[in-house]
C-alpha positions in Angstrom: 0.0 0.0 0.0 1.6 3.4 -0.3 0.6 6.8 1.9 1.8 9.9 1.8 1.0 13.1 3.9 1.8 16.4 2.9 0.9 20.3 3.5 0.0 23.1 1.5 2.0 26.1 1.2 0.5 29.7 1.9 -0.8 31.5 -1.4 2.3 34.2 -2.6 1.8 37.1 -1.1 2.9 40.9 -2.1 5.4 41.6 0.6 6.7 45.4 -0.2 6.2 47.9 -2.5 8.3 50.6 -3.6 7.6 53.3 -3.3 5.1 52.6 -0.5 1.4 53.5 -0.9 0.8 57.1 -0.8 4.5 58.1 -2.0 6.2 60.2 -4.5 7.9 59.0 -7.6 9.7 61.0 -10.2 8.2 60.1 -13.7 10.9 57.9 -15.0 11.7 55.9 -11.4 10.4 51.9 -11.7 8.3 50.9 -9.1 8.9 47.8 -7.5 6.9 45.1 -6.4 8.1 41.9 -3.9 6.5 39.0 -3.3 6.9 36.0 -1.0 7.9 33.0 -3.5 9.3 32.9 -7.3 6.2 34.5 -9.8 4.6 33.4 -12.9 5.5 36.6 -14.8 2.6 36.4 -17.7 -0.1 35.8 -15.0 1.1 39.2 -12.6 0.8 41.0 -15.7 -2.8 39.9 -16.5 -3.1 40.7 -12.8 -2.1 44.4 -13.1 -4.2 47.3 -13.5 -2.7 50.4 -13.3 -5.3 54.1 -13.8 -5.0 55.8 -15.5 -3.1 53.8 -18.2 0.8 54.4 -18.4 1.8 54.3 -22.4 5.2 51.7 -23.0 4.2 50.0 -19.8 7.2 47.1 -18.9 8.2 44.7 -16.6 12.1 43.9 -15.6 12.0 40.8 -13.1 14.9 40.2 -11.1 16.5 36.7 -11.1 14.9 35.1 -8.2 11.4 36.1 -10.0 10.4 37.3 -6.6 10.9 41.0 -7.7 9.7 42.8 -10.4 10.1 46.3 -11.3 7.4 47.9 -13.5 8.0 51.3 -15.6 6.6 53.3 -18.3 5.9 57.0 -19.2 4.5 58.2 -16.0 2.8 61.9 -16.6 4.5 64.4 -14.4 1.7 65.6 -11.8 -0.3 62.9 -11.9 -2.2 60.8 -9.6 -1.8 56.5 -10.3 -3.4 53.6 -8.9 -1.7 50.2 -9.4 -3.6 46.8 -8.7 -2.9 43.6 -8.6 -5.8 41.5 -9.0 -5.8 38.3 -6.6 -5.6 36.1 -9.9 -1.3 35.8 -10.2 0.0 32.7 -9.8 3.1 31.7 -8.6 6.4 29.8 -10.7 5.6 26.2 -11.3 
């Protein structure tokens, strides 16, 4: 007979932001996003909603594909909200 236990892991979680919520950023300055465990890059992306829209809108992740940093052209002046849907997925 064979039997096996196991446990689940905790869903990925958004651990940092930068800047923080509510702060400043110059109009050419990335903003960075952590998360708890290595990221499925094409499903954070579906996950993102950013208003109002940014034109050229990227992604650079860093190595560990816990980190990525988003940019585009950013209006001087302007007010923007990013979200991340609850829909991302982490790295298989």
């Amino acid at each position: 007979s064979f039997r096996a236990a196991l446990q689940s892991v905790a869903r990925p979680a958004v651990i940092s932001t930068r800047p923080a919520n509510g702060e400043s950023v110059t109009s050419y300055s990335p903003i960075e996003i952590a998360f708890s465990a290595p990221m499925d890059p094409a499903t954070v992306l579906r996950s993102l909603r950013v208003s109002p829209a940014v034109e050229e809108l990227g992604t650079y992740w860093e190595t560990d594909g816990r980190t990525v940093q988003i940019y585009g052209a950013l209006q001087p002046s302007t007010r923007y909200t990013m979200t991340l849907a609850a829909t991302y997925s982490p790295a298989l």
